[in-house]
C-alpha positions in Angstrom: -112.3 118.0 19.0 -115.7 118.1 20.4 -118.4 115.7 21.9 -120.2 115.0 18.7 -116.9 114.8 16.3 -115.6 112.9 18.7 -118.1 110.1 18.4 -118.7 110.7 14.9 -114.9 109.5 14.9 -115.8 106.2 16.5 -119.1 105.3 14.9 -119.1 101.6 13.6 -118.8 101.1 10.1 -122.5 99.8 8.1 -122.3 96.1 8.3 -125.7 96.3 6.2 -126.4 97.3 3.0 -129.0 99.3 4.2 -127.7 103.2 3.9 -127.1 105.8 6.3 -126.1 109.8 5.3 -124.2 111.8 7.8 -124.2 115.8 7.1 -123.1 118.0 10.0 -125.3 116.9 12.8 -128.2 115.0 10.2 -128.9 111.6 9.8 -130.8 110.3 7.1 -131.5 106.6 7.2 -132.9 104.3 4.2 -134.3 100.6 4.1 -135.5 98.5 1.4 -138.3 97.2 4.0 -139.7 98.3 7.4 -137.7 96.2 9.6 -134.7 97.0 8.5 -135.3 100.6 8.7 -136.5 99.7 12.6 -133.3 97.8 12.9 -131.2 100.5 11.8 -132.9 102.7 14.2 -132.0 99.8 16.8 -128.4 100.1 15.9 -128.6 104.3 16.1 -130.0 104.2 19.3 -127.4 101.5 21.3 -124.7 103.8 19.4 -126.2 106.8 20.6 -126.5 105.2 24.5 -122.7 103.6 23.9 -121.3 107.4 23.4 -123.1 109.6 25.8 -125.4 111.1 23.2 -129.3 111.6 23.0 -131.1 112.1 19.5 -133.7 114.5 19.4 -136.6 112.3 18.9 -139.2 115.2 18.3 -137.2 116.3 15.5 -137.1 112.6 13.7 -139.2 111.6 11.3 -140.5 108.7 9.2 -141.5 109.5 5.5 -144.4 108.0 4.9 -144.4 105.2 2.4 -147.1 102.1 1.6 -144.2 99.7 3.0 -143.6 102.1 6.5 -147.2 103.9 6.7 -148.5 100.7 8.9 -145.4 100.0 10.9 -144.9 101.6 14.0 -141.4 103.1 14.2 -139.0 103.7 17.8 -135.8 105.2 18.3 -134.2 105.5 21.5 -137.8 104.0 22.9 -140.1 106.9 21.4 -142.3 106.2 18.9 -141.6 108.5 15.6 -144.4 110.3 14.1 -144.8 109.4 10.1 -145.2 112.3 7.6 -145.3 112.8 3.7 -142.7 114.4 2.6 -145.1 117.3 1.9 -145.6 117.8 5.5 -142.0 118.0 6.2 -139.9 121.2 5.6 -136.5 122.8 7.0 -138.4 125.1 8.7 -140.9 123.3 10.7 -138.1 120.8 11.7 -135.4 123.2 12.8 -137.1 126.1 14.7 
């Protein structure tokens, strides 16, 4: 098993209602408000430092909603840029 499965094997159930998506190495987070979309992003990142893992912050994104366009978003201590979901496609994020 490798590194990633491996951790993927120990992550923590959600204790929130707010829902989380796994697919392959994806992550797609949701939150009824800003703050608990930050504190998911909290939890992410102490599970990320618990298991050895980085996530690639340049490649994370916040759509862009009235509820998150104010709010300034961090994960792993970087801020995330926003975007529409316009300005988001496989391509730019996966080159």
């Amino acid at each position: 098993m490798d590194a990633f499965a491996e951790a993927l094997d120990k992550a923590p159930q959600p204790t929130t209602r707010e829902p989380c998506k796994l697919f392959a190495d994806d992550v797609k987070l949701s939150a009824m408000t800003a703050g608990g979309l930050q504190h998911s992003l909290d939890l992410a990142s102490t599970w990320a430092m618990e298991n050895g893992m980085k996530w690639n912050t340049k490649k994370s994104v916040i759509l862009r909603s009235k509820e998150t366009q104010e709010h300034k978003f961090c994960l792993s201590g970087i801020r995330l840029k926003n975007a529409s979901r316009s300005e988001i496609s496989w391509r730019n994020n996966y080159r």
